[in-house]
MARBA-3410 file (N, C-alpha, C, O; in Angstrom, 1 decimal):
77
-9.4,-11.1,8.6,-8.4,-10.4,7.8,-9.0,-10.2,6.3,-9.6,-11.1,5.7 ~ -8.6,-8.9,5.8,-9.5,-8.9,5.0,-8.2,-8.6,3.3,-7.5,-7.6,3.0 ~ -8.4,-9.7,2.7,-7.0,-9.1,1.9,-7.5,-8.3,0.5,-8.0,-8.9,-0.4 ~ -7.3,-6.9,0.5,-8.0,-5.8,-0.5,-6.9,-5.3,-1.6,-5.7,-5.5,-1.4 ~ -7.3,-4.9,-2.5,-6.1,-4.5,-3.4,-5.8,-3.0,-2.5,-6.4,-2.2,-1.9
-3.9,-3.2,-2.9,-3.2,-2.1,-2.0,-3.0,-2.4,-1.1,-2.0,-1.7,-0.8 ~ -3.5,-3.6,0.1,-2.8,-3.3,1.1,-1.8,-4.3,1.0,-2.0,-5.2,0.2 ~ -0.5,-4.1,1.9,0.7,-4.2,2.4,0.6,-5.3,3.2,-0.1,-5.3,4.1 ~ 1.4,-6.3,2.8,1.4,-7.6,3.0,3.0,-8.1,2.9,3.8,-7.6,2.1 ~ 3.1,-9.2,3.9,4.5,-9.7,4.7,4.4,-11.3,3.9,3.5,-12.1,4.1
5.3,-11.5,3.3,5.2,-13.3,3.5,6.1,-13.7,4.2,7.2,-13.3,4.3 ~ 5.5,-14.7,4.9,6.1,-15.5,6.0,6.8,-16.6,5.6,6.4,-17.1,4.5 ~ 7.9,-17.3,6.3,8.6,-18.4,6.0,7.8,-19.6,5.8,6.8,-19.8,6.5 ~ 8.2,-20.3,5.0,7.6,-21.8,5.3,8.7,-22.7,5.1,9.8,-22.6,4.5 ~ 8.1,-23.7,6.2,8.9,-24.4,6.7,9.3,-26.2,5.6,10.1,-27.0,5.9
8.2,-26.4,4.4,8.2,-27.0,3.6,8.6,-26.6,2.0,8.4,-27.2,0.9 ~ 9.1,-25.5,2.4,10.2,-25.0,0.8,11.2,-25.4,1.1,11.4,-25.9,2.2 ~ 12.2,-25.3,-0.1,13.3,-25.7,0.2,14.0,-24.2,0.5,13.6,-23.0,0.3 ~ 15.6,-25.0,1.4,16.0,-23.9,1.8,17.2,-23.3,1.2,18.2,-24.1,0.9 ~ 17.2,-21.9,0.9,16.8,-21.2,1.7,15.6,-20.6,0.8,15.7,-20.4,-0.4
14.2,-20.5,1.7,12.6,-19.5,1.1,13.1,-18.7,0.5,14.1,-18.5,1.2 ~ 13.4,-17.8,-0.5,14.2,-16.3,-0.9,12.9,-15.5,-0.7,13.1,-14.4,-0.2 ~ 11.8,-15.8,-0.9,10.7,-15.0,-0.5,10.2,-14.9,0.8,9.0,-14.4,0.8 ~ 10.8,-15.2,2.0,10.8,-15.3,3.4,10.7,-13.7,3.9,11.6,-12.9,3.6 ~ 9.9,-13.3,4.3,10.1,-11.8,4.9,10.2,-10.6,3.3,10.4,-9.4,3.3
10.0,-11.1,2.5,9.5,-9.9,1.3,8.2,-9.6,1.6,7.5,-10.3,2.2 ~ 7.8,-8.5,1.0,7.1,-7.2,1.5,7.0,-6.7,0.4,8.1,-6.2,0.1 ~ 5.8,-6.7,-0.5,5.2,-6.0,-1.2,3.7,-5.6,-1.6,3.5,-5.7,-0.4 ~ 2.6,-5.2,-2.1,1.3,-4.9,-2.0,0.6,-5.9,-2.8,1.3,-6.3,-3.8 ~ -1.0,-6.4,-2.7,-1.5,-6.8,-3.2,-2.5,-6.3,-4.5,-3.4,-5.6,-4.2
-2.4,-6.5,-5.7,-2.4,-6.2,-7.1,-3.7,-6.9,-8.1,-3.9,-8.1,-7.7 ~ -4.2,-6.5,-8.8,-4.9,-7.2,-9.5,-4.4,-8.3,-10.5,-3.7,-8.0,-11.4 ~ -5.0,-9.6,-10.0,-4.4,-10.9,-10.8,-4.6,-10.7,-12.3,-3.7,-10.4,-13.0 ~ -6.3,-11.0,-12.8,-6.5,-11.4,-13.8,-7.4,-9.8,-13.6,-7.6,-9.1,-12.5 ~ -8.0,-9.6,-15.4,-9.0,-8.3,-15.5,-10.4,-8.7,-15.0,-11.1,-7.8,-14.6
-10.7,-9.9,-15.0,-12.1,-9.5,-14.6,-12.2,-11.2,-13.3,-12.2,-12.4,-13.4 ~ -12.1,-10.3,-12.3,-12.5,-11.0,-11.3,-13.1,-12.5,-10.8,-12.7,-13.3,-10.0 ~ -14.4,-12.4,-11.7,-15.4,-13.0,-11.2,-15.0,-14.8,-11.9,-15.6,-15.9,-11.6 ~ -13.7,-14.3,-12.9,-13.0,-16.0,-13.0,-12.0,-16.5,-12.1,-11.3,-17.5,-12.4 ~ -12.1,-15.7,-10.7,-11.0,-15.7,-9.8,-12.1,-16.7,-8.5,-11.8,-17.6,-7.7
-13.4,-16.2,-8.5,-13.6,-16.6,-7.7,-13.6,-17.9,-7.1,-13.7,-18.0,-5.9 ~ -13.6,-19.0,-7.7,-12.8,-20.4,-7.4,-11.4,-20.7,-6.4,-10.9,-21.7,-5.9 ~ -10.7,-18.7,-6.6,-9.7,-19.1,-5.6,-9.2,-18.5,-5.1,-8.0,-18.1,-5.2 ~ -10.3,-18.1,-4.1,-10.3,-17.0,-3.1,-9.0,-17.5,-2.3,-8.3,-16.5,-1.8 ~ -8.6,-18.4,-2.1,-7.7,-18.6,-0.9,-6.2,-18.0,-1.5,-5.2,-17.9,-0.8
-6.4,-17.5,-3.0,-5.0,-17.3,-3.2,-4.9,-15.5,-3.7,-6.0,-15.0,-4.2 ~ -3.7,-14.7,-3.6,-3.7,-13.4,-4.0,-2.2,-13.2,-4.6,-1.1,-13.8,-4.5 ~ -2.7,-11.9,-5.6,-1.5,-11.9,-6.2,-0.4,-10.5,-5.8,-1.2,-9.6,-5.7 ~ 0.7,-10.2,-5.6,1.5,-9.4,-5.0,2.7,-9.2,-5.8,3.5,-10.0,-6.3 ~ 2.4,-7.7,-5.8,3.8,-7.2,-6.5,4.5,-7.2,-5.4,4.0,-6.9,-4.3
5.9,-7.5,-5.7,7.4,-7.6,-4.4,7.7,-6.0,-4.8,7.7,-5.4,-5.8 ~ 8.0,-5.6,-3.5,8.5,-4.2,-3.5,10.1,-4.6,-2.6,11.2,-4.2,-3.1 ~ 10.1,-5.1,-1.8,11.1,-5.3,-1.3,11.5,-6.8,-0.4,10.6,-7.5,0.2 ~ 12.9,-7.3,-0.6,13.1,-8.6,-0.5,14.5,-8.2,0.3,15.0,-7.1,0.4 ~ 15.0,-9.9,0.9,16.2,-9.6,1.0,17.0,-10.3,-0.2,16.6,-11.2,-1.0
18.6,-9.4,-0.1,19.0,-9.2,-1.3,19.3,-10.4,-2.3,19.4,-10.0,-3.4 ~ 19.5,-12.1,-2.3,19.1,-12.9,-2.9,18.2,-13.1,-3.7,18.5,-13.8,-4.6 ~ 16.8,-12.5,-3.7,15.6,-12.0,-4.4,15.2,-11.2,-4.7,14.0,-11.0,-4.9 ~ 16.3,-10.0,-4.8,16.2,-8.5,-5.3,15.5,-8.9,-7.1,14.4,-8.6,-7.6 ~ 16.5,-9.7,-7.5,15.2,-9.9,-9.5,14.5,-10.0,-9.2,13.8,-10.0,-10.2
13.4,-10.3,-7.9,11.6,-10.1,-8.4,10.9,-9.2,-8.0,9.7,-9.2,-8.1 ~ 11.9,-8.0,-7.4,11.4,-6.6,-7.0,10.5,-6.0,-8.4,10.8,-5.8,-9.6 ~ 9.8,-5.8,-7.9,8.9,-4.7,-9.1,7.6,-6.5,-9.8,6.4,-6.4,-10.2 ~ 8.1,-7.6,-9.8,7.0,-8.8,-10.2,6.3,-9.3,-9.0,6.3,-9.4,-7.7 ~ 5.3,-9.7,-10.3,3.6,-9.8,-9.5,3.8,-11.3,-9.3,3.7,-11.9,-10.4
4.1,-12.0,-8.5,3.6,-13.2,-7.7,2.4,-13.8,-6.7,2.1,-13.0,-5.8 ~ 1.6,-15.2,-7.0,0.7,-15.5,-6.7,1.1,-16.4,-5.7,1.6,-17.5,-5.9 ~ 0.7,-16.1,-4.3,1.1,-16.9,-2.8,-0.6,-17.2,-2.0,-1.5,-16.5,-2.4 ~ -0.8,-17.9,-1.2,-1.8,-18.1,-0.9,-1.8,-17.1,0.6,-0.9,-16.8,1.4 ~ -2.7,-16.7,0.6,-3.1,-16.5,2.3,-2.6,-16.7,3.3,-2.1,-15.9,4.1
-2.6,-17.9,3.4,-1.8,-18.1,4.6,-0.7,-18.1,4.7,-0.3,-18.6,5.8 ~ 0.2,-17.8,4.0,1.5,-17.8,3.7,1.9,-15.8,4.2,3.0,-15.4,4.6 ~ 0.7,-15.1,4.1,1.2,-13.6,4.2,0.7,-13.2,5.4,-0.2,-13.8,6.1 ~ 1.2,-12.0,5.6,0.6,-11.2,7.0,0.1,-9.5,6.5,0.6,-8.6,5.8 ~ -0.8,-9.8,7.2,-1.3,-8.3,6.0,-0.3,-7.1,7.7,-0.2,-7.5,8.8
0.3,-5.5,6.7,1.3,-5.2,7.9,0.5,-3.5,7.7,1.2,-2.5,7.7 ~ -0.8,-3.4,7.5,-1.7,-2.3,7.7,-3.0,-2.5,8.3,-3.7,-1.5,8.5
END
């Protein structure tokens, strides 16, 4: 899986947050973290995503950029 800026990405529940995840099943695209990259590379395992859509408990972070790791998302393109 290849996670690129723009594509369309799912986060999945986890089962070691507390409950309820509010970020469980939000859906929004992957974005540029920092401006220059190459101080990112130490952490490749993690990406950053603007929320485009949540369910409605987590509607305030529609339109913010949040940093989730990989395995936490499902890319949905």
């Amino acid at each position: 899986m290849k996670y690129e800026l723009g594509k369309r990405v799912k986060i999945i529940d986890r089962e070691d947050w507390p409950i309820p995840y509010r970020f469980a099943e939000a859906e929004g695209v992957i974005v540029r973290w920092v401006k220059f990259e190459e101080v990112m590379r130490d952490f490749d395992e993690f990406v950053c995503v603007k929320i485009e859509k949540t369910k409605p408990e987590a509607n305030e972070y529609i339109g913010r950029k949040l940093v989730f790791r990989k395995q936490n998302l499902v890319l949905l393109e």
